[in-house]
Each structure stands twice: as C-alpha cells, then as structure tokens.
VODOZA-314967 format. One record per residue (C-alpha): chain; y, x, z; residue number from 1. Coordinates in Angstrom, 1 decimal. Each point is the difference from the previous one (the first is absolute). Layout:
+-------+--------+--------+--------+------+
! chain !     c2 !     c1 !     c3 ! resi !
+-------+--------+--------+--------+------+
!     A !      Y !      X !      Z !  NUM !
...
+-------+--------+--------+--------+------+
***
This chain:
+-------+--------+--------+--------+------+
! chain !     c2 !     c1 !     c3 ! resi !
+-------+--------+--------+--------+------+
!     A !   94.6 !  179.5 !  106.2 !    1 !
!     A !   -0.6 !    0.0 !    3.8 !    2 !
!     A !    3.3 !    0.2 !    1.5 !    3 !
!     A !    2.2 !   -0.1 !   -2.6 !    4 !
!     A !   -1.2 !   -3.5 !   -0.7 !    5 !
!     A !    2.9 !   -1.5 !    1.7 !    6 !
!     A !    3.2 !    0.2 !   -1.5 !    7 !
!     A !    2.6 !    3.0 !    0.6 !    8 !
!     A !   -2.9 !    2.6 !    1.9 !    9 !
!     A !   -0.4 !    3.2 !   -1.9 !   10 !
!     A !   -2.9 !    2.5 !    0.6 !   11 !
!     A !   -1.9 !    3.3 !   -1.1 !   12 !
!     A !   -2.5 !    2.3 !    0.5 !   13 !
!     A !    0.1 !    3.6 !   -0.6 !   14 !
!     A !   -2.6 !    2.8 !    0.1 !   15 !
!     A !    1.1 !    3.2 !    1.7 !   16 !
!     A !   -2.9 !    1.9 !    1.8 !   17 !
!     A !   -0.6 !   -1.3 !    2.9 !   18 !
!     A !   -3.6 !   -1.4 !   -1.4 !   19 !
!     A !   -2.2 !    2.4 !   -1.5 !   20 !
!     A !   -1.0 !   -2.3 !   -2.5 !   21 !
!     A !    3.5 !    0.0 !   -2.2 !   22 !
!     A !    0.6 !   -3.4 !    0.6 !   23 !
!     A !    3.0 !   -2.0 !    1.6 !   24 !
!     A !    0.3 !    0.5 !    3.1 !   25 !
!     A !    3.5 !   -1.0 !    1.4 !   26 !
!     A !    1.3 !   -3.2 !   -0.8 !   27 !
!     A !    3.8 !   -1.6 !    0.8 !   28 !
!     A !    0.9 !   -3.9 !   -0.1 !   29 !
!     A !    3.6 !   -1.1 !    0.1 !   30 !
!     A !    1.3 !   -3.5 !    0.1 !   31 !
!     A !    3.0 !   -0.4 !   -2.3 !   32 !
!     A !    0.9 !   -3.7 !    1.3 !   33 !
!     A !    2.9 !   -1.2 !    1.9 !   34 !
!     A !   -1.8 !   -0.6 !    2.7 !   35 !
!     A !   -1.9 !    3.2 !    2.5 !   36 !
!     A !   -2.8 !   -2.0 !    2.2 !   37 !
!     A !   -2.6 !    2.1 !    1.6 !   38 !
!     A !   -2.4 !   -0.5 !    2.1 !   39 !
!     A !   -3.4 !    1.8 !    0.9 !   40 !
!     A !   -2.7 !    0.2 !    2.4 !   41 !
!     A !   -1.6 !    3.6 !    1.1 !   42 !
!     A !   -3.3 !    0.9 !    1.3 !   43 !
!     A !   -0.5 !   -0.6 !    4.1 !   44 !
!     A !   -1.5 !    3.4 !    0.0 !   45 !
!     A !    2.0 !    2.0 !    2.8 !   46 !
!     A !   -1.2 !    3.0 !   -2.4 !   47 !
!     A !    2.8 !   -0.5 !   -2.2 !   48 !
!     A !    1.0 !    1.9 !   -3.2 !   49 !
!     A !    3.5 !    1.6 !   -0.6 !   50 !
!     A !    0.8 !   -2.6 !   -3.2 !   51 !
!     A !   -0.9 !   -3.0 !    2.6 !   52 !
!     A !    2.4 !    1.4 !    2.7 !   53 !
!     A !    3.0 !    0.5 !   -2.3 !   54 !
!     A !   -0.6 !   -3.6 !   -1.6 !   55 !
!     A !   -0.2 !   -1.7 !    3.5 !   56 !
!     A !    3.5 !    1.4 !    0.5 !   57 !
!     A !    0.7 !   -1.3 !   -3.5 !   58 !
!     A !   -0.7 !   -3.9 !    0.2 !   59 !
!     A !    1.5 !   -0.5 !    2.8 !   60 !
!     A !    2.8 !   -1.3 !   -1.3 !   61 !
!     A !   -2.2 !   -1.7 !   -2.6 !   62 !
!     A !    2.3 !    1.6 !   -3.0 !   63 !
!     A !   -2.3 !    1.9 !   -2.5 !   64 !
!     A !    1.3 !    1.6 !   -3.4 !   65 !
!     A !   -3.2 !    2.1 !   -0.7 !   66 !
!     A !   -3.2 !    0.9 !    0.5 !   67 !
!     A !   -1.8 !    3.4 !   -0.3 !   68 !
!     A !   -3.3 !    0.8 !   -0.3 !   69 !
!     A !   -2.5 !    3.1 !   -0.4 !   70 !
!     A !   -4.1 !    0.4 !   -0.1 !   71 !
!     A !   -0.7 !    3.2 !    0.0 !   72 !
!     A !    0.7 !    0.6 !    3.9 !   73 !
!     A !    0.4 !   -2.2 !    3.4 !   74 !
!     A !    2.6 !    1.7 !    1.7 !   75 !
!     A !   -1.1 !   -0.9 !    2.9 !   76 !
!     A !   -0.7 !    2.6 !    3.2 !   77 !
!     A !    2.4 !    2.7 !   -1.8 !   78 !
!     A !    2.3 !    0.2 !    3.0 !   79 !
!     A !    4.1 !   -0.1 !   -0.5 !   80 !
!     A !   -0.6 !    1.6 !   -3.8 !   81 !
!     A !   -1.7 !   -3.0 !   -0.9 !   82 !
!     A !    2.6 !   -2.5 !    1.5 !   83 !
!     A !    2.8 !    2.2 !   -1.7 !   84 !
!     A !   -2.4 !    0.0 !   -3.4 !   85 !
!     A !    0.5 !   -3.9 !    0.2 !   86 !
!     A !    3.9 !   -0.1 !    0.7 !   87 !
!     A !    0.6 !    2.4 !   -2.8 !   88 !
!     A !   -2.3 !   -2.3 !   -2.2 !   89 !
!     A !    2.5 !   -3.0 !    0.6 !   90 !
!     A !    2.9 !    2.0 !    0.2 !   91 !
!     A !   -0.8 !    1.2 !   -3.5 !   92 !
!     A !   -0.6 !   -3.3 !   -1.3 !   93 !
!     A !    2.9 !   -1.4 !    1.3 !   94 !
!     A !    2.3 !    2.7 !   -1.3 !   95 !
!     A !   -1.4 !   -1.2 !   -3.5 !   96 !
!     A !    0.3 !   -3.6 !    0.5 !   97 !
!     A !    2.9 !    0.6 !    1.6 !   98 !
!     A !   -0.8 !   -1.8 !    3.0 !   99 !
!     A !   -0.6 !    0.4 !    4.2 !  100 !
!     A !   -2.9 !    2.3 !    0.3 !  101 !
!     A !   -0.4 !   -2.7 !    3.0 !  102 !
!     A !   -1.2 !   -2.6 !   -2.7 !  103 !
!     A !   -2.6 !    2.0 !   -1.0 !  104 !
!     A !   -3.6 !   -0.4 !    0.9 !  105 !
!     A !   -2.3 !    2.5 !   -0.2 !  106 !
!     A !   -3.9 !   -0.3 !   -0.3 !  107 !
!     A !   -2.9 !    2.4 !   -0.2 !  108 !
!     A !   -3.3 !    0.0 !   -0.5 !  109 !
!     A !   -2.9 !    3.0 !   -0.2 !  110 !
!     A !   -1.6 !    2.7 !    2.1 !  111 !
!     A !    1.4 !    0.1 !    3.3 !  112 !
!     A !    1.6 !    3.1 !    1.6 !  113 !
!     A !    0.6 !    2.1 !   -2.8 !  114 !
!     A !    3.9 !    0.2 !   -1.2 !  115 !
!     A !    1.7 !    3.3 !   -1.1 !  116 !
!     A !    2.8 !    1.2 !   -2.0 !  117 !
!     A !   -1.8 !   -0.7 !   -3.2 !  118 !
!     A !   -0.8 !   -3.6 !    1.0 !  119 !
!     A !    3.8 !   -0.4 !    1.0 !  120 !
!     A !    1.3 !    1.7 !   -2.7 !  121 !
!     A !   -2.3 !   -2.6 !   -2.9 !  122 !
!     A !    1.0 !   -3.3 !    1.8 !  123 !
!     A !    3.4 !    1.1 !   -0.4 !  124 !
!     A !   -0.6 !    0.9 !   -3.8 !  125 !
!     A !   -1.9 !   -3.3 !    0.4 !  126 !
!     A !    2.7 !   -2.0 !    0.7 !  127 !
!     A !    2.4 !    1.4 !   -2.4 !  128 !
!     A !   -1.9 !   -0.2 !   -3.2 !  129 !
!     A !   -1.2 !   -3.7 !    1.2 !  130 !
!     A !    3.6 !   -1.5 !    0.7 !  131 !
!     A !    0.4 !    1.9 !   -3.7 !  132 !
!     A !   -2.9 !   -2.2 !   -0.9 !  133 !
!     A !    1.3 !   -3.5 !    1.5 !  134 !
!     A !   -1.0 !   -2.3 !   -2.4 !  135 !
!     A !   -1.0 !   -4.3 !   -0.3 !  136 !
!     A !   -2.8 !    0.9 !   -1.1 !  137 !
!     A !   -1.3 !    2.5 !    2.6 !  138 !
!     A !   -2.0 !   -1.9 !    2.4 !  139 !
!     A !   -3.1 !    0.8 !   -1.3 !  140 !
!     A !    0.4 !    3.9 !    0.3 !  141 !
!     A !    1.6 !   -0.5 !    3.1 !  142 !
!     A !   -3.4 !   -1.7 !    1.2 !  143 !
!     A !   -1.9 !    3.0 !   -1.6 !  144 !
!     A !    1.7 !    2.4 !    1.5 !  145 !
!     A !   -0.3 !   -1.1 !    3.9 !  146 !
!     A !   -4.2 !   -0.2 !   -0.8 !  147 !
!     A !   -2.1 !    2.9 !    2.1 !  148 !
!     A !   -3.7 !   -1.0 !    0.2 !  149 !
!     A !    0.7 !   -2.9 !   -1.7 !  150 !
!     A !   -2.3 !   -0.6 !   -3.2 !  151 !
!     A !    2.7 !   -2.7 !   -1.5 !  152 !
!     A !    3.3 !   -0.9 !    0.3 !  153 !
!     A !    1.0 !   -3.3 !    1.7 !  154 !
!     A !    2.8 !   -2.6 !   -1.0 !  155 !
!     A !    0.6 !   -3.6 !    0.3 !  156 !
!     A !    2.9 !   -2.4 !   -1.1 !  157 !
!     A !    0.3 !   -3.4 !    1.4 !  158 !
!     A !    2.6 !   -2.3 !   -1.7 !  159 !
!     A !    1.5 !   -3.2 !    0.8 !  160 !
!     A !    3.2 !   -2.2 !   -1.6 !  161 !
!     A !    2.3 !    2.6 !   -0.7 !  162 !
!     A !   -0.6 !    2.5 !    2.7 !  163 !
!     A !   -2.8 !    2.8 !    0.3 !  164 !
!     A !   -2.2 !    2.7 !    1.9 !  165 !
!     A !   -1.4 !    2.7 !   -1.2 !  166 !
!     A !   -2.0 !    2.8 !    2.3 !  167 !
!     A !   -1.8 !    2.8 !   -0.1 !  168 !
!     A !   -2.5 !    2.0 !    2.5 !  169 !
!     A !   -2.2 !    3.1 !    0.4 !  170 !
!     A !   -3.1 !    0.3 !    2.1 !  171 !
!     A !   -3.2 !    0.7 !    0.0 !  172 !
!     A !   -1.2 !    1.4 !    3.5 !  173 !
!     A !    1.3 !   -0.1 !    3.2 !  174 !
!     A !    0.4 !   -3.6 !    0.0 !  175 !
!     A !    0.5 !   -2.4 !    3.5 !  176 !
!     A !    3.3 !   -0.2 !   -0.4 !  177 !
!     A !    2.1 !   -1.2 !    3.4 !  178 !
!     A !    3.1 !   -1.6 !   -1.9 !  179 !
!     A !   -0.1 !    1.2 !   -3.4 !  180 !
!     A !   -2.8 !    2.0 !   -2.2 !  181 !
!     A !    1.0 !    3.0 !   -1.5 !  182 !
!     A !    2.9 !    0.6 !   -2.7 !  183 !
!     A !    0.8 !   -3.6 !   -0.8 !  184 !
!     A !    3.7 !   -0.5 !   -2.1 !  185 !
!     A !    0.9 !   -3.8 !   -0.5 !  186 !
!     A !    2.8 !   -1.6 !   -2.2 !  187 !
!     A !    2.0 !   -3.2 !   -0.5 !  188 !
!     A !    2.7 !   -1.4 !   -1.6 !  189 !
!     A !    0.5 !   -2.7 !    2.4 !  190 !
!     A !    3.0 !   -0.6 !    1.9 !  191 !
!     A !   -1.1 !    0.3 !    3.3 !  192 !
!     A !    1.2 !    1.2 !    3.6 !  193 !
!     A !   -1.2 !    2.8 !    1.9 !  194 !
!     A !   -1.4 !   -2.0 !    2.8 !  195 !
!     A !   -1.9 !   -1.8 !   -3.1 !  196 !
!     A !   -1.3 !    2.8 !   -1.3 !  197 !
!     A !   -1.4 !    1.7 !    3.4 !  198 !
!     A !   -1.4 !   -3.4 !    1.0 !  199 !
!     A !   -1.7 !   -0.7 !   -3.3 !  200 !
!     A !   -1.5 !    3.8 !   -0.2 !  201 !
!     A !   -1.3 !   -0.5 !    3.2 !  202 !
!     A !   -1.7 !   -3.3 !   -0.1 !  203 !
!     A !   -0.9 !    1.0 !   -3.4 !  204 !
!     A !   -1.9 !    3.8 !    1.1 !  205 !
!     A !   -1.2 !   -1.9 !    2.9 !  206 !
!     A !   -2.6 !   -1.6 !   -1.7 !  207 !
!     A !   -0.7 !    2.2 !   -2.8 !  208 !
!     A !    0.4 !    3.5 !    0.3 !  209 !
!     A !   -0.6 !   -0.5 !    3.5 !  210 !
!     A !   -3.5 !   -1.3 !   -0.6 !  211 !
!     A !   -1.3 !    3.1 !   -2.2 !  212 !
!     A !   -1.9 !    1.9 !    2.2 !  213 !
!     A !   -2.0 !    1.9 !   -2.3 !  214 !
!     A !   -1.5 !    3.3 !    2.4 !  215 !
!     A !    2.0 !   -0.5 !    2.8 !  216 !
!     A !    2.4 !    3.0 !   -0.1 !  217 !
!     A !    3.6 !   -0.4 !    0.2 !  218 !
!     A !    2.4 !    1.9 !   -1.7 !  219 !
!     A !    3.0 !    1.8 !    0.9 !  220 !
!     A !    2.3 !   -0.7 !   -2.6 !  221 !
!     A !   -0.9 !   -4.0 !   -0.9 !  222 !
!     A !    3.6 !   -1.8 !   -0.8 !  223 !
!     A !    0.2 !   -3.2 !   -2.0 !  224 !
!     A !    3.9 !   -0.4 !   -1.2 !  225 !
!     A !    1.4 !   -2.9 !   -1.7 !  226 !
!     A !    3.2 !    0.5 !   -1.7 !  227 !
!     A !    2.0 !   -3.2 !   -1.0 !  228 !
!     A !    3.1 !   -0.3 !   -2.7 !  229 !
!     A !    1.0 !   -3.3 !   -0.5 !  230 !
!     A !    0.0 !    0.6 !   -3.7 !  231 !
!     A !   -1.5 !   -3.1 !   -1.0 !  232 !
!     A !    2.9 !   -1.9 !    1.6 !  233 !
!     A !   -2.4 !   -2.5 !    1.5 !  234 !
!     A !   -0.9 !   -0.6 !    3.5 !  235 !
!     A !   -3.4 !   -1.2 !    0.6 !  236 !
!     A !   -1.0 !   -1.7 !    3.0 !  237 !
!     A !   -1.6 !    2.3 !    2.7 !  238 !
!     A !   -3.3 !   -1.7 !   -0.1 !  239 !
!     A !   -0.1 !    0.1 !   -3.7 !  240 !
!     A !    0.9 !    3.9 !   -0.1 !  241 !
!     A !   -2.6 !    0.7 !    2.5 !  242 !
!     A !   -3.2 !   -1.5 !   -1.4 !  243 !
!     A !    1.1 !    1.7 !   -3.1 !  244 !
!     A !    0.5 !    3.4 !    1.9 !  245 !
!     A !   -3.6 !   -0.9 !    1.5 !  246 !
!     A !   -1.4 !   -0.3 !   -3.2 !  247 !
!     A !    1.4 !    3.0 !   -0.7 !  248 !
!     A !   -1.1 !    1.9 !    2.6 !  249 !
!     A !   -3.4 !   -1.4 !    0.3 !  250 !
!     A !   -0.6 !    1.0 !   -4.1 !  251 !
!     A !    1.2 !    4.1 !    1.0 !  252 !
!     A !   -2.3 !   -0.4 !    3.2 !  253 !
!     A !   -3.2 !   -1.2 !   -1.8 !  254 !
!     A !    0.6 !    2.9 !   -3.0 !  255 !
!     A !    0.1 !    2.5 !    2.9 !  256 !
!     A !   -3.1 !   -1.4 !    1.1 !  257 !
!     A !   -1.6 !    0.5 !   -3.3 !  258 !
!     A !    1.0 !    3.6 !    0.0 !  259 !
!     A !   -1.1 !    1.0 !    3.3 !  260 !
!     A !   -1.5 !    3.7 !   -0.3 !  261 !
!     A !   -3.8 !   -0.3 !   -1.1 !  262 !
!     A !   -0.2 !   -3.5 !    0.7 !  263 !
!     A !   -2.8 !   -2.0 !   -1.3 !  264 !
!     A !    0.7 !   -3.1 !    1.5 !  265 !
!     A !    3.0 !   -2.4 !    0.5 !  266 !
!     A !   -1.0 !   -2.0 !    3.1 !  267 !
!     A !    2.4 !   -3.2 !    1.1 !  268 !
!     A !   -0.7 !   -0.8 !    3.4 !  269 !
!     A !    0.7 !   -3.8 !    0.8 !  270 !
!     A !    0.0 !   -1.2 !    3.4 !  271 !
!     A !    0.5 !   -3.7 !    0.4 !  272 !
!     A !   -0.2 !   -1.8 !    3.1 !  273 !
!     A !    1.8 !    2.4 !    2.6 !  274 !
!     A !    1.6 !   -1.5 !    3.0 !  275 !
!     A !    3.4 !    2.1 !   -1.7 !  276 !
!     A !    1.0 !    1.9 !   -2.6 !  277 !
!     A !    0.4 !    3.1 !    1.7 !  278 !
!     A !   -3.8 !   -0.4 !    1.3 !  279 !
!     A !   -0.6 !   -0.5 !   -3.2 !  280 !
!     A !    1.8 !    3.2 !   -1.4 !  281 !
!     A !   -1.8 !    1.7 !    3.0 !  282 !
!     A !   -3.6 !   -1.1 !   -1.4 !  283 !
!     A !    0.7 !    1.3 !   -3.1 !  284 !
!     A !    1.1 !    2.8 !    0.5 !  285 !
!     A !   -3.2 !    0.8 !    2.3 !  286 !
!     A !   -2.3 !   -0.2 !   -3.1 !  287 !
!     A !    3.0 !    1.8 !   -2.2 !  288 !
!     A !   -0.6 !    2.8 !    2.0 !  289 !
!     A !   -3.8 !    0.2 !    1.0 !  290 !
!     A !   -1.6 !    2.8 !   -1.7 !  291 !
!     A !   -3.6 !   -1.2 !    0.3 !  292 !
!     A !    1.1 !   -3.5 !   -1.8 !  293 !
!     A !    1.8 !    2.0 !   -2.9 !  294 !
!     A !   -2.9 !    2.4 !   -0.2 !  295 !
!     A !   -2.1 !   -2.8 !   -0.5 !  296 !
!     A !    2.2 !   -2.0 !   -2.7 !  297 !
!     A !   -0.3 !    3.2 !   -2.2 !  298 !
!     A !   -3.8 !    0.2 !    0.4 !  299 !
!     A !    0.1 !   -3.6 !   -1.4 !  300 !
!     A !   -1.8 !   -0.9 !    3.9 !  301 !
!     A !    1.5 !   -3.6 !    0.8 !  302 !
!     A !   -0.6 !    1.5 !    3.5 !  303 !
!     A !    1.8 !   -2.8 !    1.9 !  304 !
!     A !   -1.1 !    0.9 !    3.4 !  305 !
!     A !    2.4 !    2.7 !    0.2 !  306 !
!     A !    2.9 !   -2.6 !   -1.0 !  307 !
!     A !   -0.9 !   -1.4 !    3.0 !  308 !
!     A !   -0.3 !    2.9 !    2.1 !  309 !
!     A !    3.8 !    1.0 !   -1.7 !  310 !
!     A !    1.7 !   -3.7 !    1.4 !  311 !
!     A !   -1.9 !    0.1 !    3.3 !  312 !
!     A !    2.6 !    3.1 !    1.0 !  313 !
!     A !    3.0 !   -2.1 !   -0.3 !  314 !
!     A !    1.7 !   -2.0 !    2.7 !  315 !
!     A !   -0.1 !   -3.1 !   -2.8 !  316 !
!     A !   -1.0 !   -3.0 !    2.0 !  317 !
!     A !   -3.4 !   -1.6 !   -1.9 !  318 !
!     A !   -3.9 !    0.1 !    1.2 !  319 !
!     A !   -1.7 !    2.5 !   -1.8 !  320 !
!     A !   -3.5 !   -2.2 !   -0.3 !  321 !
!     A !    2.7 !   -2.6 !   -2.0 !  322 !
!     A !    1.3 !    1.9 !   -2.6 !  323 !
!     A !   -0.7 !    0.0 !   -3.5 !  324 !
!     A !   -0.1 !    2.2 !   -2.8 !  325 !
!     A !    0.3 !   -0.4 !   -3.3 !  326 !
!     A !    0.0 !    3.2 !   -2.9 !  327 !
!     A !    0.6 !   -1.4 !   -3.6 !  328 !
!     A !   -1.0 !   -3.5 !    0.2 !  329 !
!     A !   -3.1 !    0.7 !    2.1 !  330 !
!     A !    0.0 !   -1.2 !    3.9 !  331 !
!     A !   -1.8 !    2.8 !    0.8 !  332 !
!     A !    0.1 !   -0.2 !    4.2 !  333 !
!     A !    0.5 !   -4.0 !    1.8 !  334 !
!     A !    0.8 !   -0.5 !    3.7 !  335 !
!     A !   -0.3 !    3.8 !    0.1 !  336 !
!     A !   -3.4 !    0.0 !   -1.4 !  337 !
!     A !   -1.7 !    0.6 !   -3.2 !  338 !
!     A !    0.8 !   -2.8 !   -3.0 !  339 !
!     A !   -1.6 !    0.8 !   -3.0 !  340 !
!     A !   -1.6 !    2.9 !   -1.5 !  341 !
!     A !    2.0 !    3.5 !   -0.3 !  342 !
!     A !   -1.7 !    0.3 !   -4.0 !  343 !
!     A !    2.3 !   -2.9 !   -1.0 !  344 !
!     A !    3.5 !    2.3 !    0.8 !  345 !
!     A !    0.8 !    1.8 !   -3.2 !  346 !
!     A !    2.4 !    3.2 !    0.9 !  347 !
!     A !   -0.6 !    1.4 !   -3.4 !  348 !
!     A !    3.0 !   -0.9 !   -1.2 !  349 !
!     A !    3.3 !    1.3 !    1.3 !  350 !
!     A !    1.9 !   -3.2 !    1.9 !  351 !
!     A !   -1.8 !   -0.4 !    2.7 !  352 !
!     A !    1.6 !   -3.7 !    1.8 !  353 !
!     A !   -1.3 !    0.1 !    4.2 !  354 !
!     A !    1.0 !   -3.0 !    1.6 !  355 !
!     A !   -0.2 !   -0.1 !    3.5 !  356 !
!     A !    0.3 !   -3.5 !    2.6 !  357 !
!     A !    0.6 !    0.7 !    3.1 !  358 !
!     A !    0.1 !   -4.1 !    0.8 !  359 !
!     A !    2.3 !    0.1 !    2.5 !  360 !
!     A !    3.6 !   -1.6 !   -1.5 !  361 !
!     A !    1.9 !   -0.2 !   -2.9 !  362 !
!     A !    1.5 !    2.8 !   -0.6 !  363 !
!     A !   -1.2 !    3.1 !   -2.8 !  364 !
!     A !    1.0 !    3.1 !   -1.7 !  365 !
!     A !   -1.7 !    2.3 !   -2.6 !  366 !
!     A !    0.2 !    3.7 !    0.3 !  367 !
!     A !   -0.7 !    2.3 !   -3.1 !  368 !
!     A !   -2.2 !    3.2 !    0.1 !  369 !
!     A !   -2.4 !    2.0 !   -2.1 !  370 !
!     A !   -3.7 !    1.9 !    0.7 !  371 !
!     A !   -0.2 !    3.2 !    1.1 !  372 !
!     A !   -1.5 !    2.2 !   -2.3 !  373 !
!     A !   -0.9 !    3.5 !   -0.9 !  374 !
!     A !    2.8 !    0.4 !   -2.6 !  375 !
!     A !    2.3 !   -0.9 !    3.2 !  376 !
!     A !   -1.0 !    3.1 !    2.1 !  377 !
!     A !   -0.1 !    2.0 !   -2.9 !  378 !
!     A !    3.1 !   -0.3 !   -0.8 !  379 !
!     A !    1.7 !    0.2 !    3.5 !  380 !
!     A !   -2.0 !    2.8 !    0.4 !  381 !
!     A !    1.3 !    2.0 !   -2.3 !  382 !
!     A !    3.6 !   -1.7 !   -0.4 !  383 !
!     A !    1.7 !    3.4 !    1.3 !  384 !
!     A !   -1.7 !    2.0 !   -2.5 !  385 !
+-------+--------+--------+--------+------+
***
C-alpha cells in the first residue's frame, strides 16, 4: 500500500501517454487528515528542475495538501514554458481538490530538456483522471507510475503503537543524491509539528539516502517529501518517529540500490575507525565513486590496491601503511599491506560487504554503491533513444 498505509492519505496512478510503454505514468497523493505537515528536502544541484523550483516556494510555509508527480519527462532546462507547465500542474490540482495551488508540490522525473505542448497538455490530463482515481488503495500504482528505468517498484511501511509510515521511491540511475534521492513521497499519521517533521526528514535522509552513491551523478529533480496528518491521534516522541522514519528510509534506499541500471553488484562500504564521521562519509564515498575499484568488483577481481589508492585522495586523517581492509569476511590488506590470499574473496555472489579501518578514532559510516558494468553504459548510452 505504500503511502496510503497511514490512515486518511489517498492515491492513484493513471496512464496517459507520456511513457511509450502504456503504463502509469502520473501519479497524485492527497492527505485527507486534519492535519497538513510537509516537509521535503531537494537536490543541492544548482542545475535545478522546474517541479523543484515551484516546490521550494511551496514548503516554505511547511503546509502541503498534495503532491504531483509524472515520469515520462524532467522538466527541467525548458525555460519559462516549463516553470508555467508546473504552476498549471498545481493550479489544476488544486482547483479539483479545491485547495491553494500554493500547497501543491510538484515532482518530475525523466529525460531532461524536452517539454512541449503535448507533454503539458498529458500531465494536465494526468492530473485530472488521477484526482478521478483517488483512492485508499492507490499507493501501489501511484509507486508504479513515478518508475522510469526502474526494473521494480519500491515501497516500505514502518509501523509502530498506533501510528504509521508508509513511503515510496523511484530510481535507478543518477544516484549521489545531495539531500534527497530522486522522487521519494513519505506518509504518517502521526501528530507531529512542522519543525518535527523537517528535523526528523533531515536527520533521517542524512544518513540514508544521503549515503547512496551509486555512480556518482546527481540529479536535477531529487526531492524527498514527508507529508504528516495526525490521523492516528497519537504523538510519538521525536526520537521514536525518527528511527522509525530511518528505517524507513534506509529500506527505500537499499531497494534503489538493488535496482541500479545493469548493476551486478550491491557493494556496502564500511568504514570504521575514522577520526569523524564526516571523514568517514568522505572515505566512502572515495571508493563509491572510483571507477577502477567498481570495474574490478564486477570482474569478481578483490583488487584491493585500488581501494587504497581511492581513500588515499581524501583529506581523512589515517596512515595509509595502517589501514585495513576487509571484503566479505576476508582481511584481505593489514597495516596497508597484503593479509591473506586474494583466492579466498568470493565476489560471485551479489552482496559484496568492504570494510575498511582507517584506525584512527571512533567514529564510522557506511556508504552504499554498486559495480560498474557494461549493462550501465549501455543503457545511458542509449537512454535518449
């Protein structure tokens, strides 16, 4: 059920041309509670797409009634059309839900800079046959219908004593995220207040979506939004609604992990012993995004010389001749030398575990990527075509 998990959110998703494929393709949640929390984070791209410009404007007054969304089409570098496209979007969704057009977010997601009269004129059909479609039971084909490269939908659903949060995502390239990860929708029933629900999504995307860096491209259009009701009538306490949110989040992050385009590998990158956490971050991220290491991990080469070649870029504080490394069980490199033989790593399978001590303090962080592969350039390659 997604987002319709929690009580009083409605949802749909409805199919009107703007995927060649026939299948849903602009999707509308609502929140139908007595309460209208909103919160979001956007992408720290400066290249920013129309839908995230209008929805900046929106949550400022953290206030949010509904969210739109389309795959089929970015929006983004289509000049003052574009920005208009996205106004009209809300301002038709809020004539039907009879609402302010300025509670309306708007998010897109496909090719960028294409966006023409046709495009405009489906999201608006779009939005009209899916507020027709509003429904408790939509979440699911409201998750279908945001999905572009993606192979799978992806939902999650965290309950607690009386209250819920229900979520869903699309993603599948483009992913190191600054903030947020793609299309991400979020709901609650909790009671909460708008400085609790920005602070919660924050801390919460801070350490998980934050921490996907799958091949190191950033997206124009990545917004996470969590929309709060209070339908449950219970108000949990902060701490309690953000590990659940966390869990949450972290669930959504690792399926978009396992749907990265022609991945072949799902590589967690530990790094324990960091003199902080942002070091840490920093270390992981080095090997997240070094093309020789992920190279490697799809040959099946434990090649851990070019993990530490990755780290040794960094500004981390640590000795690189006291570092170890570690992939799936196997200390593979001590005091940065080698440990024991390269034929005991097993990469065969998919989940490949690197764990990397830097042995400098206490502090750690794991960072979530994938291999690079041959599928991957195909299909970015020819994603246009």
């Amino acid at each position: 059920m997604s987002v319709t998990a929690p009580q009083a959110f409605e949802a749909a998703g409805v199919a009107v041309g703007l995927k060649s494929t026939g299948k849903p393709d602009v999707a509308v949640v609502v929140n139908r509670g007595p309460r209208k929390i909103g919160a979001a984070v956007f992408t720290t791209n400066r290249a920013k797409a129309n839908p995230i410009l209008w929805s900046q404007q929106v949550i400022v007054d953290r206030v949010v009634e509904a969210v739109v969304l389309n795959s089929g089409g970015a929006n983004c570098f289509t000049g003052a059309f574009g920005f208009q496209t996205t106004h009209l979007t809300a301002e038709r969704a809020a004539e039907l839900l009879e609402v302010s057009a300025g509670d309306v977010l708007v998010c897109s997601t496909g090719l960028i800079g294409t966006g023409d009269e046709e495009f405009r004129a489906k999201v608006l059909e779009g939005v009209e046959q899916g507020v027709a479609a509003l429904s408790a039971d939509g979440g699911q084909t409201a998750a279908e219908a945001i999905m572009t490269t993606d192979s799978v939908s992806k939902t999650a659903v965290v309950s607690r004593d009386g209250w819920t949060i229900g979520g869903m995502a699309k993603g599948a390239g483009m992913l190191a995220p600054g903030l947020a990860t793609m299309l991400v929708v979020i709901t609650t029933d909790a009671d909460l207040e708008a400085i609790e629900a920005d602070a919660a999504l924050r801390r919460a995307t801070h350490v998980t979506f934050d921490r996907l860096d799958s091949d190191g491209c950033m997206s124009t259009n990545d917004q996470v939004t969590l929309l709060a009701n209070a339908a449950s009538g219970i108000r949990p306490d902060l701490d309690d609604f953000t590990a659940a949110l966390t869990e949450l989040c972290q669930e959504l992050a690792v399926k978009l992990q396992q749907d990265a385009e022609g991945a072949s590998h799902d590589i967690t990158v530990e790094v324990v012993g960091a003199a902080t956490e942002d070091e840490a971050v920093e270390v992981g991220r080095s090997v997240a995004r070094n093309n020789l290491f992920k190279a490697a991990v799809f040959g099946n080469d434990p090649n851990w010389g070019r993990v530490l070649a990755a780290i040794g870029t960094t500004g981390a504080q640590f000795d690189p001749y006291d570092v170890d490394v570690s992939m799936n069980g196997v200390r593979v490199c001590t005091a940065g030398g080698p440990d024991r033989p390269r034929e005991e790593v097993d990469l065969t399978a998919r989940a490949l575990h690197l764990l990397i001590d830097l042995k400098t303090g206490d502090a750690g962080a794991t960072v979530l990527t994938n291999d690079l592969t041959h599928d991957y350039v195909h299909e970015n390659s020819a994603y246009s075509s």
